[in-house]
mmCIF file of the N, C-alpha and C atoms, coordinates in Angstrom:
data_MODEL
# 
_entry.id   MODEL 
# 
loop_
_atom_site.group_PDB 
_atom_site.id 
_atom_site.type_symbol 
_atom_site.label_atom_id 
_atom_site.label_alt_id 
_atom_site.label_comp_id 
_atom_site.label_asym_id 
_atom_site.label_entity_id 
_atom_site.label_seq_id 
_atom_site.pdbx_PDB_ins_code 
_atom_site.Cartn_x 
_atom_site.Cartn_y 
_atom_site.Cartn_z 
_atom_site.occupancy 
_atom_site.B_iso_or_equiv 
_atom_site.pdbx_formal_charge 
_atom_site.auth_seq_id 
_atom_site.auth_comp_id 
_atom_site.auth_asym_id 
_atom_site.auth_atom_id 
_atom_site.pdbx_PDB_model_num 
ATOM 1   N N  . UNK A 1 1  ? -21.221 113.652 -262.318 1.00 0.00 ? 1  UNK A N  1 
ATOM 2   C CA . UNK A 1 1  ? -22.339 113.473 -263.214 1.00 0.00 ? 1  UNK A CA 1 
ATOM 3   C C  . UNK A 1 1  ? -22.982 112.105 -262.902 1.00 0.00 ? 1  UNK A C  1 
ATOM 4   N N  . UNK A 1 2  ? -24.147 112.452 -262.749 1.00 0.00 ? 2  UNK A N  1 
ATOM 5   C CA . UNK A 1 2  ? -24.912 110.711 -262.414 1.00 0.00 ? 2  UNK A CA 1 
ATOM 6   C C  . UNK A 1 2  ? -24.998 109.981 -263.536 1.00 0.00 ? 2  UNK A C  1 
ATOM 7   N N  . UNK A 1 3  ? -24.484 108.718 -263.402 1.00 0.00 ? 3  UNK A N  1 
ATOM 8   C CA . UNK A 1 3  ? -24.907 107.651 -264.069 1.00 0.00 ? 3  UNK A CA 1 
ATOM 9   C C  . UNK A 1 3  ? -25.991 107.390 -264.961 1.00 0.00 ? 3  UNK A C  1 
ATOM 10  N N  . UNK A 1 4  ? -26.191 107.429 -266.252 1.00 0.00 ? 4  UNK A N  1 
ATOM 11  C CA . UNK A 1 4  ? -28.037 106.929 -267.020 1.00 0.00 ? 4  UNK A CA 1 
ATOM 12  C C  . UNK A 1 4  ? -27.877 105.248 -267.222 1.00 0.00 ? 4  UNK A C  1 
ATOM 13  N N  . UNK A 1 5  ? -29.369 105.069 -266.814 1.00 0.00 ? 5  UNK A N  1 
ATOM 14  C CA . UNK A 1 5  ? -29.550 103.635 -266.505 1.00 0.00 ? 5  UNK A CA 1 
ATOM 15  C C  . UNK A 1 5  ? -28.974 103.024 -268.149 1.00 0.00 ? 5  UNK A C  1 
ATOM 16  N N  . UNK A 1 6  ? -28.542 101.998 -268.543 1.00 0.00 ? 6  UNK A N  1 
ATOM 17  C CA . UNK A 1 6  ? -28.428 101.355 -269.866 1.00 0.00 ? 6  UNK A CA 1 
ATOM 18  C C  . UNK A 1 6  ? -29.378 100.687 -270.448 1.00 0.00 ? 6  UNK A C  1 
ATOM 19  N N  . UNK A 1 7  ? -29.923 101.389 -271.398 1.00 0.00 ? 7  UNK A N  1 
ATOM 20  C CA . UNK A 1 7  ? -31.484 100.618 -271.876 1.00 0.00 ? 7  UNK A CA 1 
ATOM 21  C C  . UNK A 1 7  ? -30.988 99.400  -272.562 1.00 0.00 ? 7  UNK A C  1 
ATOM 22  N N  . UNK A 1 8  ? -30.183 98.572  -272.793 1.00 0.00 ? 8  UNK A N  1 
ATOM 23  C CA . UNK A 1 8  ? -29.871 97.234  -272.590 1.00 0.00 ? 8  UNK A CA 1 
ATOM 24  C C  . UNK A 1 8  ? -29.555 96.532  -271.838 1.00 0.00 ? 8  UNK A C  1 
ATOM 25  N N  . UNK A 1 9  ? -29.811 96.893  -270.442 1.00 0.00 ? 9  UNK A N  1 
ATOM 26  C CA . UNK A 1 9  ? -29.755 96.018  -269.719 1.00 0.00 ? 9  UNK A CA 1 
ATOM 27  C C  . UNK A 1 9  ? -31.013 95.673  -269.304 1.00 0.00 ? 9  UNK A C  1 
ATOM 28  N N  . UNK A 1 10 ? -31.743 94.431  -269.336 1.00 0.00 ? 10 UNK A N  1 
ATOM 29  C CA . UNK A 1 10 ? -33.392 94.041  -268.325 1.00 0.00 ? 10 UNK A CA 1 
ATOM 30  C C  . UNK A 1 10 ? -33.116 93.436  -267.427 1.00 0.00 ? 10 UNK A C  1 
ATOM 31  N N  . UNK A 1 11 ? -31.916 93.097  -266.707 1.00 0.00 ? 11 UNK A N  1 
ATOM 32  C CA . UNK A 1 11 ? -32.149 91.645  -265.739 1.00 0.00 ? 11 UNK A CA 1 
ATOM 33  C C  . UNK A 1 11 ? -32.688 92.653  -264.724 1.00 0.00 ? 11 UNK A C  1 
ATOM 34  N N  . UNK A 1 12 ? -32.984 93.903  -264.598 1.00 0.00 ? 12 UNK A N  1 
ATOM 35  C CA . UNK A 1 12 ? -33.697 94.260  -263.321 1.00 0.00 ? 12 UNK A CA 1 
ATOM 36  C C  . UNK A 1 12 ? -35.042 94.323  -263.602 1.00 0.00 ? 12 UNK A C  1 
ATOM 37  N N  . UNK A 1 13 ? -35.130 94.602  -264.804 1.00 0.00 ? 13 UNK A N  1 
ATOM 38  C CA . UNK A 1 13 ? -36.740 94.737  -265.075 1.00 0.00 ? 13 UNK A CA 1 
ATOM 39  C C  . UNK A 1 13 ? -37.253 93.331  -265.404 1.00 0.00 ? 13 UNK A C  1 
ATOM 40  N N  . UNK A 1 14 ? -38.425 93.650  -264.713 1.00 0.00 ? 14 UNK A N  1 
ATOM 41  C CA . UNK A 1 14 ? -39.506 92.502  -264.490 1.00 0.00 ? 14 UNK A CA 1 
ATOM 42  C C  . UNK A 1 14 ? -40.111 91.899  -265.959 1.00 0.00 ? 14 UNK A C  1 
ATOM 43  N N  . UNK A 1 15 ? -40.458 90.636  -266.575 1.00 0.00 ? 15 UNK A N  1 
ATOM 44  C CA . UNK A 1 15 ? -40.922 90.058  -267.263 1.00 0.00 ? 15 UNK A CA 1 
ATOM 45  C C  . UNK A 1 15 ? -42.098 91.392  -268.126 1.00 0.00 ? 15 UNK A C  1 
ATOM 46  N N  . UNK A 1 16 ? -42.635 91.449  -266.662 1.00 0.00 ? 16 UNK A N  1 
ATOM 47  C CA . UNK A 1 16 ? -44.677 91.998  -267.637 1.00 0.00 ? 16 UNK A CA 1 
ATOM 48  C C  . UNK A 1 16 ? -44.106 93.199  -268.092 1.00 0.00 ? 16 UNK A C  1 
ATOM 49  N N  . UNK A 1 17 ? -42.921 94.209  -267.718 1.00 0.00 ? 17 UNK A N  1 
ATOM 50  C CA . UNK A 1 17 ? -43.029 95.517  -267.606 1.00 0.00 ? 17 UNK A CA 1 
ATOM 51  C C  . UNK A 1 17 ? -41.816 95.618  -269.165 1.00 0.00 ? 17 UNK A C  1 
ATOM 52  N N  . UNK A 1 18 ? -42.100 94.460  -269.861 1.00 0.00 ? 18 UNK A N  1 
ATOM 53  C CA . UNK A 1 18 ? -41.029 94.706  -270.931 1.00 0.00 ? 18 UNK A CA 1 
ATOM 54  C C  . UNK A 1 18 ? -42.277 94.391  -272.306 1.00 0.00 ? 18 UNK A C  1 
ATOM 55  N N  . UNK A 1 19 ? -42.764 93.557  -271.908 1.00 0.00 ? 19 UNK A N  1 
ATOM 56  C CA . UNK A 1 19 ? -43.948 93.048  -272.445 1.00 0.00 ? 19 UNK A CA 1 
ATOM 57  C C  . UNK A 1 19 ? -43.896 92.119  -273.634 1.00 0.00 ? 19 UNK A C  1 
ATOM 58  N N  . UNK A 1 20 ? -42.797 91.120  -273.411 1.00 0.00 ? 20 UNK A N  1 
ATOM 59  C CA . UNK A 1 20 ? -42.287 90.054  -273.749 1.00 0.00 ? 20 UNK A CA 1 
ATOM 60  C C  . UNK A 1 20 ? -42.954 88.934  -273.305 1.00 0.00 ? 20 UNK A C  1 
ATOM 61  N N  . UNK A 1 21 ? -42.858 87.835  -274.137 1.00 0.00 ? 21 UNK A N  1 
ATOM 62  C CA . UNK A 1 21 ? -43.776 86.051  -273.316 1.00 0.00 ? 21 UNK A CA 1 
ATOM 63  C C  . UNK A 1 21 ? -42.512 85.448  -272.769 1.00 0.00 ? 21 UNK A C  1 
ATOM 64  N N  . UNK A 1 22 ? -42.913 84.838  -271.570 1.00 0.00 ? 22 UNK A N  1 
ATOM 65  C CA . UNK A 1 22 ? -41.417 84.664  -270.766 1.00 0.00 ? 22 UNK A CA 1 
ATOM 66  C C  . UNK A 1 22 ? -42.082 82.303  -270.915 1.00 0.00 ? 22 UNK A C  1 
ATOM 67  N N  . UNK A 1 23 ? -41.069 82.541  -271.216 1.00 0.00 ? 23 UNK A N  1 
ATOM 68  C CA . UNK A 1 23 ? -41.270 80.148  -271.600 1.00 0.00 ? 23 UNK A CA 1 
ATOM 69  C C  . UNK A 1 23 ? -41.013 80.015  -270.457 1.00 0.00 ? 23 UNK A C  1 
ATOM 70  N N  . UNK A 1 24 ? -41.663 79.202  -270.123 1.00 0.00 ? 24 UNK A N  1 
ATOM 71  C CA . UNK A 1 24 ? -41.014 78.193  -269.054 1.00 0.00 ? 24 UNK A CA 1 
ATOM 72  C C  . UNK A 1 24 ? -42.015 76.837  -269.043 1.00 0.00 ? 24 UNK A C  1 
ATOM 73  N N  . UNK A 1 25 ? -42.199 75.897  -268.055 1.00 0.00 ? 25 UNK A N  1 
ATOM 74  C CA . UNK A 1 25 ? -42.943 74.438  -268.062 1.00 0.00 ? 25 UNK A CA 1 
ATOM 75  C C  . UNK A 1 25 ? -44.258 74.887  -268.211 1.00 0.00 ? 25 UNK A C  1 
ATOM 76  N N  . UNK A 1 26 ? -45.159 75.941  -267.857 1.00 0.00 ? 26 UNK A N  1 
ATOM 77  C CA . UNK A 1 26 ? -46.684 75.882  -268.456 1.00 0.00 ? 26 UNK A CA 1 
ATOM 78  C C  . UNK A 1 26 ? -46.538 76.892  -269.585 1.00 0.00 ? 26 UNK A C  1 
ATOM 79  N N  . UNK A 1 27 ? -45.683 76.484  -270.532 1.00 0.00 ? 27 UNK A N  1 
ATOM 80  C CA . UNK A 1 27 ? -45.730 77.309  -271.871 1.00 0.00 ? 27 UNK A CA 1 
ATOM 81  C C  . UNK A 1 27 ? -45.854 76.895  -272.955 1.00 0.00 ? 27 UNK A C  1 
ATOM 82  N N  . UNK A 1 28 ? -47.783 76.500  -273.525 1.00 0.00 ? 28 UNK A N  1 
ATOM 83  C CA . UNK A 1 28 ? -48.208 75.948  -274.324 1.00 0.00 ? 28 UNK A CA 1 
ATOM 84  C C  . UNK A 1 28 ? -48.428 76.048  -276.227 1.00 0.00 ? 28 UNK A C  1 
ATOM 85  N N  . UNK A 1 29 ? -47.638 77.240  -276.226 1.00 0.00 ? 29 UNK A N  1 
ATOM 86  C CA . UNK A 1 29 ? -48.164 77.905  -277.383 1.00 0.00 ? 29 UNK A CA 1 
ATOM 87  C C  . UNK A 1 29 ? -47.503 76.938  -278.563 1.00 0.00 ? 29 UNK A C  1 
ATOM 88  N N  . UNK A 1 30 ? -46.170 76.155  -278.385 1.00 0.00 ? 30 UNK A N  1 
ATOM 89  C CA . UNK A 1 30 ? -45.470 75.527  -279.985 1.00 0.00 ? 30 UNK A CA 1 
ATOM 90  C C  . UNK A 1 30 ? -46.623 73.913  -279.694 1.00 0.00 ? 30 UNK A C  1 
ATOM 91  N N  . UNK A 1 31 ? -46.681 73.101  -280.606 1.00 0.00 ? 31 UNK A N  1 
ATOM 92  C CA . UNK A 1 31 ? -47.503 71.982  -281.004 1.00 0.00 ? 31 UNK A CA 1 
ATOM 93  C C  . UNK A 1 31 ? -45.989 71.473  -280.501 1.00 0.00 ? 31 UNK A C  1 
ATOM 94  N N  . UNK A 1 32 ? -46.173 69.929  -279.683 1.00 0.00 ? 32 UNK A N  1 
ATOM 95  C CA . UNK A 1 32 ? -45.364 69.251  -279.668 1.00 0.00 ? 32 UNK A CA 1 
ATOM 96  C C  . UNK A 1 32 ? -45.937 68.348  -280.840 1.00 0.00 ? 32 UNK A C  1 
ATOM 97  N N  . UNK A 1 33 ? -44.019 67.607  -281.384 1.00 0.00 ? 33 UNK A N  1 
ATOM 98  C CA . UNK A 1 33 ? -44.395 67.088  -282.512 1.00 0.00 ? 33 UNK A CA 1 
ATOM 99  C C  . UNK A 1 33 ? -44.182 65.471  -281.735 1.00 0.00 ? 33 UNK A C  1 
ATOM 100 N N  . UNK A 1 34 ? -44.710 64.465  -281.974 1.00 0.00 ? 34 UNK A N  1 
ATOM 101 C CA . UNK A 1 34 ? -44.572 63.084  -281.691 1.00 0.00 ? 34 UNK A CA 1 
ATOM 102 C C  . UNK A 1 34 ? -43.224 62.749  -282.750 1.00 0.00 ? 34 UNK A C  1 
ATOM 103 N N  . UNK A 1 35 ? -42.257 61.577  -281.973 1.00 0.00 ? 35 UNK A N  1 
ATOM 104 C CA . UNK A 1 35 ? -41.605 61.007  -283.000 1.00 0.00 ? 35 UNK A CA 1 
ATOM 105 C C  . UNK A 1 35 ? -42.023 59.980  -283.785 1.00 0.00 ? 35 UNK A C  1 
ATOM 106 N N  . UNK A 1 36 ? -41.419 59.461  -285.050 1.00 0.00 ? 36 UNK A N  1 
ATOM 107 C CA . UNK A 1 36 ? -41.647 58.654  -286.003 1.00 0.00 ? 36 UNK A CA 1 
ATOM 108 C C  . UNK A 1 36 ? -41.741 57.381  -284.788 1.00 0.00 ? 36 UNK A C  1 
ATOM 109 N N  . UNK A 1 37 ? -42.748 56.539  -285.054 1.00 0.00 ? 37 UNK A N  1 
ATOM 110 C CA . UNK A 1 37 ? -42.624 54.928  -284.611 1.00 0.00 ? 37 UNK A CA 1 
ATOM 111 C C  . UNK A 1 37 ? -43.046 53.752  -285.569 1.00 0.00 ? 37 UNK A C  1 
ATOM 112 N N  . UNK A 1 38 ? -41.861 53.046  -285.596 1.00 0.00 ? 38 UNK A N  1 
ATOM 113 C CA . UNK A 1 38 ? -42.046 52.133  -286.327 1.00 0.00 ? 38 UNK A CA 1 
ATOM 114 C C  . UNK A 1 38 ? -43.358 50.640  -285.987 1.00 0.00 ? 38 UNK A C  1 
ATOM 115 N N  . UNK A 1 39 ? -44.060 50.211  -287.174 1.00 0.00 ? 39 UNK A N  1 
ATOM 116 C CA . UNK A 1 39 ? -45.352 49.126  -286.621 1.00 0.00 ? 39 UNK A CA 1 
ATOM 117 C C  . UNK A 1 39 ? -44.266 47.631  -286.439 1.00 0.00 ? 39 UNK A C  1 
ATOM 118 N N  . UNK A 1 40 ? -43.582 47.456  -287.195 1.00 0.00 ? 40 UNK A N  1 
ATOM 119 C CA . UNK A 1 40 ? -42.493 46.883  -286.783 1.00 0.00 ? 40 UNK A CA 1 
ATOM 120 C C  . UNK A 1 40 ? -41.372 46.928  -286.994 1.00 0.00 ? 40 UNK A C  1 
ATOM 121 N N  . UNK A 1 41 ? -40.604 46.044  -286.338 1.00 0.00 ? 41 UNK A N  1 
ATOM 122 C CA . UNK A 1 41 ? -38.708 46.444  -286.437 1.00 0.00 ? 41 UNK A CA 1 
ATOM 123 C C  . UNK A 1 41 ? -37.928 46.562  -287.218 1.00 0.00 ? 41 UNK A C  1 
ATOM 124 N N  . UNK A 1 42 ? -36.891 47.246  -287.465 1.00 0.00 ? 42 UNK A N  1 
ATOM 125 C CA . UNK A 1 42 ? -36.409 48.029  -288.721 1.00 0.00 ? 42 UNK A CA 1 
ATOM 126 C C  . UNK A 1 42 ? -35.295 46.487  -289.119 1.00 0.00 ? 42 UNK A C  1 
ATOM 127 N N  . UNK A 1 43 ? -35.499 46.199  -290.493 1.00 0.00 ? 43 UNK A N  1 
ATOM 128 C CA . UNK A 1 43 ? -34.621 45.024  -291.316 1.00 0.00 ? 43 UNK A CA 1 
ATOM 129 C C  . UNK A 1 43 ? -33.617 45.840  -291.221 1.00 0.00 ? 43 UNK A C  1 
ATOM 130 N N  . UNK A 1 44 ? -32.455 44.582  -290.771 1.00 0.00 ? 44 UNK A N  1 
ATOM 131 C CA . UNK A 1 44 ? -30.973 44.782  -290.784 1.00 0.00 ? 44 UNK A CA 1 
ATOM 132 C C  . UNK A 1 44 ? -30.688 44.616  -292.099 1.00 0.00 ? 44 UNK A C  1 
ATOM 133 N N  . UNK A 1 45 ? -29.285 44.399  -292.651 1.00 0.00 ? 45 UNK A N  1 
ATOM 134 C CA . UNK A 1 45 ? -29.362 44.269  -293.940 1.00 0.00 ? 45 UNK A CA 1 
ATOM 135 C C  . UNK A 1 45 ? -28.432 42.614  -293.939 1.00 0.00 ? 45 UNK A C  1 
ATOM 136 N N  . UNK A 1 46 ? -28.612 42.147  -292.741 1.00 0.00 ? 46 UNK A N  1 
ATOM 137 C CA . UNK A 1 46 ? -27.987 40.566  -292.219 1.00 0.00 ? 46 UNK A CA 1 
ATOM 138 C C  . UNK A 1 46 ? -29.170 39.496  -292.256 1.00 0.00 ? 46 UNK A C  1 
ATOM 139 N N  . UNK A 1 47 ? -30.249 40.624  -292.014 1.00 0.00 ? 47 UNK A N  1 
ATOM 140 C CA . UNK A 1 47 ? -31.511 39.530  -291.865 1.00 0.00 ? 47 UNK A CA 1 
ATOM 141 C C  . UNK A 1 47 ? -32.196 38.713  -292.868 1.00 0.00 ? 47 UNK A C  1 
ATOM 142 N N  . UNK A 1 48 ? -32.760 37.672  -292.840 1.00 0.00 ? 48 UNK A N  1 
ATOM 143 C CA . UNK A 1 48 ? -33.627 37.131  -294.169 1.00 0.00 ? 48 UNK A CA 1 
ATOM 144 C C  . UNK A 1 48 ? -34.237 38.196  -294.712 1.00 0.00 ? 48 UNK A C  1 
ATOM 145 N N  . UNK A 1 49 ? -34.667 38.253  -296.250 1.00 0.00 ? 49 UNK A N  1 
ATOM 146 C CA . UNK A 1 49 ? -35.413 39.245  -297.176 1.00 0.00 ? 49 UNK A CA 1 
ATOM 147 C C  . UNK A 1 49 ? -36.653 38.636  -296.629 1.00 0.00 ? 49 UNK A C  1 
ATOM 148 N N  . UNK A 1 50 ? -37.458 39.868  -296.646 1.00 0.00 ? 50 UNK A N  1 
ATOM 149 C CA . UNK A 1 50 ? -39.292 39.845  -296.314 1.00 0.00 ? 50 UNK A CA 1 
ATOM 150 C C  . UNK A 1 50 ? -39.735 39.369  -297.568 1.00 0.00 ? 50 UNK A C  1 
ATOM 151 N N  . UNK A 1 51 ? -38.877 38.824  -298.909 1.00 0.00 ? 51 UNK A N  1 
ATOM 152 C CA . UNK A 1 51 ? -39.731 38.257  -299.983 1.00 0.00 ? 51 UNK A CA 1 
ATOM 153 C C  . UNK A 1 51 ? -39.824 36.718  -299.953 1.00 0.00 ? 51 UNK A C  1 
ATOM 154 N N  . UNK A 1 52 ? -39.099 35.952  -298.522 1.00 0.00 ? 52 UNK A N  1 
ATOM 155 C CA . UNK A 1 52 ? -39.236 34.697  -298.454 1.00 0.00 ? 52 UNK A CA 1 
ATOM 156 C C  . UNK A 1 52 ? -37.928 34.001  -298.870 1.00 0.00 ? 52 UNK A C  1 
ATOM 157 N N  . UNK A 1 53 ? -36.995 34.893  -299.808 1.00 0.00 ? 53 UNK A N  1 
ATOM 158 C CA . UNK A 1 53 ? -35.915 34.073  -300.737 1.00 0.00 ? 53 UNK A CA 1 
ATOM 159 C C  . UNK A 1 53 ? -35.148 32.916  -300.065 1.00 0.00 ? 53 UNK A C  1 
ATOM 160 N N  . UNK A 1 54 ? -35.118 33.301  -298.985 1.00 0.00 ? 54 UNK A N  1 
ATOM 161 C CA . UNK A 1 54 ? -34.166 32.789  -297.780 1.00 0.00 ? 54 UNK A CA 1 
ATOM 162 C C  . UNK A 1 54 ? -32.804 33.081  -298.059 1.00 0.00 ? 54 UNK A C  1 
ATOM 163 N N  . UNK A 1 55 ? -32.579 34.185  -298.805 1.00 0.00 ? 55 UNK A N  1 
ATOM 164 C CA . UNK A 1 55 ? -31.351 34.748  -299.047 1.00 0.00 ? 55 UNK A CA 1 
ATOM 165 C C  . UNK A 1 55 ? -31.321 36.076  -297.837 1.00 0.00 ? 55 UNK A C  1 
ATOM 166 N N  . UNK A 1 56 ? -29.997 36.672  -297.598 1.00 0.00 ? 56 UNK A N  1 
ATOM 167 C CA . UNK A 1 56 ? -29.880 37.995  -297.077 1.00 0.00 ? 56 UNK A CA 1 
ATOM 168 C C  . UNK A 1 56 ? -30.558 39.081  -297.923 1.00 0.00 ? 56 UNK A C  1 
ATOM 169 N N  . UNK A 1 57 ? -30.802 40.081  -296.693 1.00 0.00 ? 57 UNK A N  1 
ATOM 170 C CA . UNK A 1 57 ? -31.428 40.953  -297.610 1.00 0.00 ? 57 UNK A CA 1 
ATOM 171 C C  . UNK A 1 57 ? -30.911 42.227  -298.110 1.00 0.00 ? 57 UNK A C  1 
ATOM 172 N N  . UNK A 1 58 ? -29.426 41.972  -298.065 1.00 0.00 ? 58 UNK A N  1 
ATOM 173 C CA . UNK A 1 58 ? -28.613 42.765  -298.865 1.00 0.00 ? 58 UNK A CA 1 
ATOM 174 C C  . UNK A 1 58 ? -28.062 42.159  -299.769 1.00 0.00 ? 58 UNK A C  1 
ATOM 175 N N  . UNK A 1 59 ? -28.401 41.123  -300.122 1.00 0.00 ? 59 UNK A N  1 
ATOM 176 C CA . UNK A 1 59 ? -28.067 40.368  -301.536 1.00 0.00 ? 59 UNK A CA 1 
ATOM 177 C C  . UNK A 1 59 ? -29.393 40.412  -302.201 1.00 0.00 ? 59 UNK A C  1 
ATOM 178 N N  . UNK A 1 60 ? -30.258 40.531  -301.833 1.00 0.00 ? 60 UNK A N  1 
ATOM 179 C CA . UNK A 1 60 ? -31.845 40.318  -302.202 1.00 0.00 ? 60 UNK A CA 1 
ATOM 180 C C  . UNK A 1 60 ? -32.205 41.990  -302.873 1.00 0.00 ? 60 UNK A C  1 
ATOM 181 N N  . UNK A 1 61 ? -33.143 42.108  -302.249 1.00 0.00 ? 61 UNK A N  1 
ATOM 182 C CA . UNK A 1 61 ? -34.131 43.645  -302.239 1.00 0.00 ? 61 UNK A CA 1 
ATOM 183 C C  . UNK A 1 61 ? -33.220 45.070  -301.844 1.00 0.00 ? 61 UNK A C  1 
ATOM 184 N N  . UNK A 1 62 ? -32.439 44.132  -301.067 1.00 0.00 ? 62 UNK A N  1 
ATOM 185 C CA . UNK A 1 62 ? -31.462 45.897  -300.095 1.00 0.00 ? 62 UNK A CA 1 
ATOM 186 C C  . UNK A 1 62 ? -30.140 45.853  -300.956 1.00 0.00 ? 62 UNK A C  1 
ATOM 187 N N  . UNK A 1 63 ? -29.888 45.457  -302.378 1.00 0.00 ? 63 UNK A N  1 
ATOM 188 C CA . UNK A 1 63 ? -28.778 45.246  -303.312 1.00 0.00 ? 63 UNK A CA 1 
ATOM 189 C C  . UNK A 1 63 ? -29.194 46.465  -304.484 1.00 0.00 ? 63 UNK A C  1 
ATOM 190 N N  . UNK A 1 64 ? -27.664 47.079  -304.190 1.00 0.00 ? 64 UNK A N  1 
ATOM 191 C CA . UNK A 1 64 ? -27.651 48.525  -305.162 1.00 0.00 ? 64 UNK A CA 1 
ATOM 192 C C  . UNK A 1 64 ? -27.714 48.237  -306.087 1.00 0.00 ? 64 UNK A C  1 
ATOM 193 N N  . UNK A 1 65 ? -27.825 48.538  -307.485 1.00 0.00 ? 65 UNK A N  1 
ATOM 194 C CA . UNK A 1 65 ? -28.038 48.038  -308.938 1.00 0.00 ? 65 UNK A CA 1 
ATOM 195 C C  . UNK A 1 65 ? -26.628 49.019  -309.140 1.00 0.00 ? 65 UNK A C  1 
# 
């Protein structure tokens, strides 16, 4: 009895003849998203407070209540 082809298998069938979008490097369709950038550098919590105190700024502003 001959063999029937397995309709789950595609690696023989060709991309167009399934009629699927095949990704690859010229595949424009998702929006790339940009990452977050900071305007300036992220306060440690070692560094002087940005309110001038001349205290740390985990004793200052970055202090849990």
């Amino acid at each position: 009895m001959p063999r029937q082809p397995d309709p789950l298998a595609t690696e023989s069938i060709a991309p167009e003849q399934i009629g699927g979008h095949v990704h690859g490097p010229d595949c424009h369709h998702e929006p790339v998203v940009e990452p977050f950038r900071r305007d300036t550098p992220k306060l440690g919590r070692n560094d002087p407070c940005f309110c001038g105190s001349a205290r740390k700024f985990k004793k200052c502003h970055g202090a849990t209540l």
